[in-house]
N, C-alpha and C positions, 0 to 999 in steps of 0.2 A: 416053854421051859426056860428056867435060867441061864444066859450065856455065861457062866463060869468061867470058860478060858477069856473070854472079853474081862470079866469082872480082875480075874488076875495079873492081867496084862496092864490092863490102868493101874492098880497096886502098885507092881514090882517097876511101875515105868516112875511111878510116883517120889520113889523112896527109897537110897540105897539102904535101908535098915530095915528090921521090925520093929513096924508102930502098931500096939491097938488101937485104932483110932474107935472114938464113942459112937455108938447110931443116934441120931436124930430123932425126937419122940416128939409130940403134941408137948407133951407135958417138959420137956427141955426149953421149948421157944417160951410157954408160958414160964419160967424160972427166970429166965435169962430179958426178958422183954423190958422190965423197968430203967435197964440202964444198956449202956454197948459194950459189947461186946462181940468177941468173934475165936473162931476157931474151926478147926475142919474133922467133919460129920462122913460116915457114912450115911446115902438115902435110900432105903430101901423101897420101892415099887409099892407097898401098901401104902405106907408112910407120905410118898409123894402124891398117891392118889387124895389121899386125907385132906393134906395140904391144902389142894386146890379145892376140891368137893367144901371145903369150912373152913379156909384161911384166904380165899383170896376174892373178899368183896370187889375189888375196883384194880381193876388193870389194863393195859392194852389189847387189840385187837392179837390173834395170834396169827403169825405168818406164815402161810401155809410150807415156803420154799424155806425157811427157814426152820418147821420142823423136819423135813424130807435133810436137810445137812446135819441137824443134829443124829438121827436115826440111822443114817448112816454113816456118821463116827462113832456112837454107842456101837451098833453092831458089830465092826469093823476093829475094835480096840480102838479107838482112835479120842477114846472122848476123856482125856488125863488132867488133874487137878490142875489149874494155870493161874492162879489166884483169884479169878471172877470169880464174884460170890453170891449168894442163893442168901436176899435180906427179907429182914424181915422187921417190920413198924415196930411203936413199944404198945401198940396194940394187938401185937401179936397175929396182923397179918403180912401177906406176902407182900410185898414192894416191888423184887424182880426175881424172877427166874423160873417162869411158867414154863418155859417152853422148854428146857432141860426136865424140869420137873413132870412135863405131860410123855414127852418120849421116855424116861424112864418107868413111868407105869404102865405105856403100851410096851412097850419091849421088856418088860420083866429081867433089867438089868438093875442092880446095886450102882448105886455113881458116889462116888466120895470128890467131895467140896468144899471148900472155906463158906461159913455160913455165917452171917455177920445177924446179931439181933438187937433191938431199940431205937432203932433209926427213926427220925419226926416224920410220918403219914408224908409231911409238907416236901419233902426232899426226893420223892420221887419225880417232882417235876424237874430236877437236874441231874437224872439218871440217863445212861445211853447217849452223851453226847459228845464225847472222846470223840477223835480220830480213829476209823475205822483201820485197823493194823490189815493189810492183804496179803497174798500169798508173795505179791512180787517184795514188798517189805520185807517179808521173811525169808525169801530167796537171796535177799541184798544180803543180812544179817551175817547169812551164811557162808560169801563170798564169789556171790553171783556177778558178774558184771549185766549189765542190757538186763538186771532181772524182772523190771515190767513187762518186757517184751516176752521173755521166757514164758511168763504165767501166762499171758496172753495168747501167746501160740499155742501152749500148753493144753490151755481151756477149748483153745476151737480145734484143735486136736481130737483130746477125749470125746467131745460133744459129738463130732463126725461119725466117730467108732459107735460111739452109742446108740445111735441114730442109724446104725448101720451102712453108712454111705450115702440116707436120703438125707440131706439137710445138715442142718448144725445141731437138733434136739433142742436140748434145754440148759448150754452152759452154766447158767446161772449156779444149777441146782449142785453142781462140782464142791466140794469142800476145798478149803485151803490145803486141807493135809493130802488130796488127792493132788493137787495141782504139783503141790511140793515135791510129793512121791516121784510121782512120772518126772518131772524135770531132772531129780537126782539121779534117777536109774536109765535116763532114757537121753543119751547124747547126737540124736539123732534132732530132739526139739534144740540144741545148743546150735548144730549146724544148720538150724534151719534161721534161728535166731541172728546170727551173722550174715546167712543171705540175704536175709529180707534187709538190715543195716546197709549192704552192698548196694543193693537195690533203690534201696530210697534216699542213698548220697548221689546213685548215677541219678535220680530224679530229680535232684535239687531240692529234697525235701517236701517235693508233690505227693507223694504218699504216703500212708501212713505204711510200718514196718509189719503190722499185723493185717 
């Protein structure tokens, strides 16, 4: 069934107003394709399926640990418009954004996105090559001091609990916004973040903090 409260939650997190925003059809991309353009779409779960099933000749391998963090920020509300955008050729197929696209048809969630259309086929080769923004970046943003450190503990933290006490799990598979979370709410990773700083000045800098 539809996560509804997720669906609203990304809305009302989106936009202090009401916006109608338009939905996304086959036949919008083909309208919009000959020249560029952009603006943001609701996608509905059929519509994403379409997509991909007949708009996405030629793309990446998809990443498995990379759909598992999408799916659990769709779930979770976590997954809110940030200007990344769902392009598409002036051939009117997909360029990027499979993998937002493929979790929103298995989870039968609505996701609203800036969706840019007419882009040259040729320009996907310099797609995805920014600097990856992390959680510790976003912790800084925030007014974190040590906030690499924070995500870092953070991460092997959660992973532990996960894992139930055997091993570390699969930090990898943590979202930013997980990471984030726990650090905000949980001042216990703060003081742990300072020990470990204590710790690896009495080292001389022989270890690392995490």
């Amino acid at each position: 069934t539809m996560n509804v409260a997720a669906l609203e939650k990304v809305v009302s997190r989106a936009t202090s107003r009401q916006v109608d925003y338009p939905y996304l059809t086959i036949a919008e991309i083909d309208k919009n394709r000959h020249h560029l353009a952009s603006g943001f779409y609701l996608i509905e779960p059929r519509v994403a399926e379409q997509i991909l099933e007949h708009r996405n000749p030629v793309n990446r391998t998809l990443a498995p640990m990379k759909l598992r963090q999408l799916r659990h920020d769709m779930e979770n509300g976590r997954f809110v418009p940030n200007g990344e955008s769902i392009i598409f050729s002036s051939e009117g197929n997909l360029l990027d954004g499979q993998h937002r696209l493929l979790i929103s048809g298995e989870t039968i969630i609505t996701i609203l996105c800036n969706v840019v259309f007419g882009v040259a086929a040729a320009a996907q080769d310099t797609m995805d090559q920014g600097k990856i923004r992390g959680a510790g970046n976003q912790l800084a943003l925030k007014g974190f001091a040590n906030s690499n450190n924070l995500a870092a503990i953070a991460r092997i933290v959660m992973a532990y609990e996960s894992a139930k006490g055997v091993g570390l799990g699969t930090p990898g598979e943590l979202t930013h916004g997980d990471v984030i979370e726990r650090v905000v709410r949980d001042r216990d990773i703060g003081a742990c973040a300072e020990w470990a700083l204590t710790l690896r000045r009495a080292a001389a800098g022989v270890i690392s903090p995490t």
